[in-house]
C-alpha positions in Angstrom: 5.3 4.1 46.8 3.9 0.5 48.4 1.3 -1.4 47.7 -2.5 -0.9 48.0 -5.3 -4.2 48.4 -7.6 -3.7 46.2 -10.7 -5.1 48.6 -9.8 -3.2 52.4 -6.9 -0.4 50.9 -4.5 -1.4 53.0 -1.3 -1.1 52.4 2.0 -3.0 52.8 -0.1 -6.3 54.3 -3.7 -7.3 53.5 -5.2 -10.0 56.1 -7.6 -11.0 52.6 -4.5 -11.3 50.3 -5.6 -14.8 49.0 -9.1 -13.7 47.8 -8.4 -10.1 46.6 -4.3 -9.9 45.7 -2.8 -6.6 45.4 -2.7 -3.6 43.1 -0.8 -1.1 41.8 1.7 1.3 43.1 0.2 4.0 45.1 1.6 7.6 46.8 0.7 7.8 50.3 -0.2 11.5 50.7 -2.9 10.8 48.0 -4.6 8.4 50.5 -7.2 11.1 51.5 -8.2 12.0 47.9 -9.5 9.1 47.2 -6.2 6.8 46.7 -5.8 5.8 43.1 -3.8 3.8 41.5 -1.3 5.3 39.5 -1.2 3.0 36.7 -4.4 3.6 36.3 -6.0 3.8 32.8 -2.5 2.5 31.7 -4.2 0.0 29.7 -6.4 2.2 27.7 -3.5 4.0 26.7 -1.7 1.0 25.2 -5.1 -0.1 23.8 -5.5 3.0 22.1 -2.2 3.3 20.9 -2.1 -0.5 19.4 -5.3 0.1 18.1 -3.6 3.3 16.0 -1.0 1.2 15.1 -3.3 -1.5 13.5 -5.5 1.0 12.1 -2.0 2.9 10.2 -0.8 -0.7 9.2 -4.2 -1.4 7.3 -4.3 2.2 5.7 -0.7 0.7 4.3 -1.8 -2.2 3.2 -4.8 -0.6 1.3 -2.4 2.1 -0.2 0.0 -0.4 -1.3 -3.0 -2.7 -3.0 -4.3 0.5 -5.0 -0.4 1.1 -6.4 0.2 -2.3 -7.2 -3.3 -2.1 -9.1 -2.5 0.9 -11.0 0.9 -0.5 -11.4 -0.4 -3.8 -13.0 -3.8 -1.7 -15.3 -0.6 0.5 -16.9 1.7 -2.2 -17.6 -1.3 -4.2 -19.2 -2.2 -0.8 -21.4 1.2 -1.0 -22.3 1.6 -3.9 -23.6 -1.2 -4.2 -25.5 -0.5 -0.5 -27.3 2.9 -2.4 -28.1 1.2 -4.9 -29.5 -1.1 -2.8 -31.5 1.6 -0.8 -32.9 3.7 -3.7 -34.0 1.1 -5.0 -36.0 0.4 -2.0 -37.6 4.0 -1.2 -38.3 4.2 -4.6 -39.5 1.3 -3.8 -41.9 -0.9 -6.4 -40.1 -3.0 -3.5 -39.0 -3.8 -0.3 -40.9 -2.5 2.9 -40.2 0.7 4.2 -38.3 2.4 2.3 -35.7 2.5 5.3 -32.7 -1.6 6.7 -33.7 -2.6 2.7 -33.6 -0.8 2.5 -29.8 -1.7 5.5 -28.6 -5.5 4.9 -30.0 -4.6 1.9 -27.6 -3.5 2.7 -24.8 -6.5 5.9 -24.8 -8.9 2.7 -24.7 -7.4 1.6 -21.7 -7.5 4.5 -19.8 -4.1 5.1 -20.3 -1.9 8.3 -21.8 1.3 7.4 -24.5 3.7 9.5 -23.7 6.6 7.7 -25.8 6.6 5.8 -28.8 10.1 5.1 -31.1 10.2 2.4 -33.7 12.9 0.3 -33.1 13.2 -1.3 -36.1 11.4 -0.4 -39.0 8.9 -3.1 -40.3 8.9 -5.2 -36.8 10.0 -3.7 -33.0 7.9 -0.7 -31.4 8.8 0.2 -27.8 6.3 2.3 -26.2 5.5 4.6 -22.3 2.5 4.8 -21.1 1.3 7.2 -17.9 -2.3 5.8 -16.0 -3.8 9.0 -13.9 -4.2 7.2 -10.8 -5.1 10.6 -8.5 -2.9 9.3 -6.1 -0.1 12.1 -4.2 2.5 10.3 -6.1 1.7 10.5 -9.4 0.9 8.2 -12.4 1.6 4.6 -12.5 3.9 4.3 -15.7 4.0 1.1 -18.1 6.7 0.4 -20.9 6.5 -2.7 -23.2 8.1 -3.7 -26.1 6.4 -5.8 -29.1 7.3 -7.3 -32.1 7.4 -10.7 -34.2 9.2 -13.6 -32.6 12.5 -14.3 -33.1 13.6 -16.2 -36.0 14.5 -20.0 -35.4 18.3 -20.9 -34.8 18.8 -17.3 -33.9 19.2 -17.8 -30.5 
């Protein structure tokens, strides 16, 4: 391998090296064929492959912005079927505490697929599943809700 000018194809020594520098590598037997570089279209390669790379990196981004969405829309249904339930099971609501979160968390698009009284008259911990479509399943959402602690009890 040597050296080929670019302007006369000379290689080794060009008499025009100031106005027309040299390119790459090229095989000597190739000479009559035309005499191509062999890097070239090197930098359509790499341009391609960055430009996969950038493309892949945005397809992650937007994947990773649609779970964090679906992550935040079932935590929200969650808490407010919590909410709901304690009310209800603190009679500040009619009906049961678990029909009055799941009614709930339906309204927000969202499935209860847990719902235990903690303690009778006050705490309702519930589970909520939010269909997202997506290849790894539903985004899930628990919450707790009750009344506030009492004062001095740490």
């Amino acid at each position: 391998m040597t050296w080929m000018c670019g302007q006369c194809g000379s290689f080794g020594t060009c008499t025009r090296r100031s106005r027309c520098g040299l390119r790459g590598p090229v095989d000597r037997r190739a000479r009559g064929s035309g005499c191509r570089c062999a890097e070239g279209g090197s930098g359509t390669v790499l341009a391609l492959g960055l430009g996969m790379v950038l493309i892949l990196a945005c397809a992650a981004l937007v994947i990773l912005g649609q779970a964090l969405a679906a992550s935040s829309r079932a935590g929200a249904a969650a808490d407010l079927a919590a909410l709901a339930g304690a009310d209800a099971e603190r009679g500040l609501r009619s009906g049961a505490a678990c029909t009055t979160a799941q009614g709930v968390a339906e309204l927000n698009g969202a499935a209860l697929t847990d719902c235990t009284v903690e303690k009778p008259g006050s705490t309702v911990r519930v589970t909520v599943e939010l269909d997202t479509g997506a290849p790894w399943g539903p985004a899930v959402g628990r919450a707790r809700a009750g009344p506030p602690p009492a004062v001095g009890s740490g």
